[in-house]
C-alpha positions as CSV (number, residue, x, y, z in Angstrom):
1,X,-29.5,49.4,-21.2
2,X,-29.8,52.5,-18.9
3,X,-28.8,56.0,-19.6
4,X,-25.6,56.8,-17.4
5,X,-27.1,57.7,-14.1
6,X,-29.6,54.1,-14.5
7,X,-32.8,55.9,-16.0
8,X,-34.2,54.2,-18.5
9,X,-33.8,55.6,-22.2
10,X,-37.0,56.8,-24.0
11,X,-36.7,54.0,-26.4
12,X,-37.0,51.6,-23.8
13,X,-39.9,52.8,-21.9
14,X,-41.6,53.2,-24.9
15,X,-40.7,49.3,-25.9
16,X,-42.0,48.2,-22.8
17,X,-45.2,50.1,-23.3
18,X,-46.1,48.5,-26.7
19,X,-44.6,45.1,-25.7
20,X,-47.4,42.3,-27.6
21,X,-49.4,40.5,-25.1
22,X,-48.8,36.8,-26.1
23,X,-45.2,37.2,-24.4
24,X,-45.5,38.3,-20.8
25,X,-42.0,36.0,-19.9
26,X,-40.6,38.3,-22.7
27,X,-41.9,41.4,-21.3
28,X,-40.4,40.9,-17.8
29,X,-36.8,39.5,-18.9
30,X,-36.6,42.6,-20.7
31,X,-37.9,44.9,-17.9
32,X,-35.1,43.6,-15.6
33,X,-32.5,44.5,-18.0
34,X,-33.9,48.1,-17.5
35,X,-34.7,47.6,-13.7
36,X,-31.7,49.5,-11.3
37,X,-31.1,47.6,-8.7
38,X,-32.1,44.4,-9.2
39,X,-29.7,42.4,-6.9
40,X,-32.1,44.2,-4.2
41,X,-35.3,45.0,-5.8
42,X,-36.1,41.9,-8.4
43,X,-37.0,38.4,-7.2
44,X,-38.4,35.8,-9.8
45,X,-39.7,32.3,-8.9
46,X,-41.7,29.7,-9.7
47,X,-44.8,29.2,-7.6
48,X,-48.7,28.0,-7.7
49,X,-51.6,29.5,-7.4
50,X,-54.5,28.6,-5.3
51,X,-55.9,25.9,-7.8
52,X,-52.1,24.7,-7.8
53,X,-51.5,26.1,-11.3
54,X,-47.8,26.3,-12.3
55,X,-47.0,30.2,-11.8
56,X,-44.0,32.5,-12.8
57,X,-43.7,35.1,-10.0
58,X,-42.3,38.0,-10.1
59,X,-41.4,40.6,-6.8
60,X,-40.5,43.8,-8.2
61,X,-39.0,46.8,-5.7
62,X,-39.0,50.2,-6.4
63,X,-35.8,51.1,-4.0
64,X,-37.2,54.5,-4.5
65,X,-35.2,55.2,-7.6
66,X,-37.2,57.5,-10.1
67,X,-36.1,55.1,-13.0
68,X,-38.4,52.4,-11.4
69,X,-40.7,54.2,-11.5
70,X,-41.4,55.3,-15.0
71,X,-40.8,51.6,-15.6
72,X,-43.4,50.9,-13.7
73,X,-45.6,53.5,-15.7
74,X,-45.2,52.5,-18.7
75,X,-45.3,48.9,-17.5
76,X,-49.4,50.0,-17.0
77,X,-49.5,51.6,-20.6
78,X,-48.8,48.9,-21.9
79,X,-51.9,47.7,-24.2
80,X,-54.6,49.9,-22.1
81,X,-56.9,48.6,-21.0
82,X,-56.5,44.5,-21.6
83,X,-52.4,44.7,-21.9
84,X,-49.5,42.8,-19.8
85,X,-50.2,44.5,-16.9
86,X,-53.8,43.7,-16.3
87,X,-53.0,40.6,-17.1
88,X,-49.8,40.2,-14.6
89,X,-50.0,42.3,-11.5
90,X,-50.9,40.7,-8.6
91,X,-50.8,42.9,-5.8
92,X,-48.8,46.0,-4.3
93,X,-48.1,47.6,-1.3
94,X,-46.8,50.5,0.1
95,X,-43.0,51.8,0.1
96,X,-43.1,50.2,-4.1
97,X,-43.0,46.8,-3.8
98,X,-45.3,45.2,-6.6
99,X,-45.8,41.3,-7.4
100,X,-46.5,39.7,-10.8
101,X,-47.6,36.4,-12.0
102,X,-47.5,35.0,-15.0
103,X,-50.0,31.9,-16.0
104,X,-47.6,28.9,-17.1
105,X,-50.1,26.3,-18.6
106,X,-51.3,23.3,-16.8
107,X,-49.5,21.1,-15.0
């Protein structure tokens, strides 16, 4: 849970950083309880990808908030260089909007 003014705690960002790689649906369910702004800035859905694989998508936005942020940050720590984010980020594009996908199997 955020600190008082929605920042996340140290413990948290430091959770999110070592987060194990076999559990990427894990890793984002607990981002979001971390994420401000979330009725705005967080979108999940399924989706396919362009072999119509089953896909988890995830469209994360910033809103600008500094909390986000270092989210974010740590969110590329995690397991450098072969962690959750290289294995998850998709794209991003200016004014911090960032989408994520998660593999689900074979259909």
């Amino acid at each position: 849970m955020p600190d008082q003014d929605g920042s996340p705690t140290e413990e948290e960002l430091a959770r999110i950083r070592a987060w194990p790689a076999d559990d990427p649906i894990g890793w984002f369910a607990y981002i979001k309880t971390c994420w401000c702004y979330t009725e705005w800035g967080w979108k999940e859905f399924d989706g396919v990808d362009d072999f119509g694989r089953p896909l988890r998508m995830f469209h994360l936005s910033t809103a600008g908030w500094s909390g986000n942020e270092e989210i974010l940050s740590e969110m590329r720590q995690n397991g450098v260089p072969l962690g959750l984010w290289a294995m998850t980020w998709y794209s991003h594009r200016r004014g911090g909007h960032y989408t994520f996908r998660v593999e689900k199997g074979e259909p």
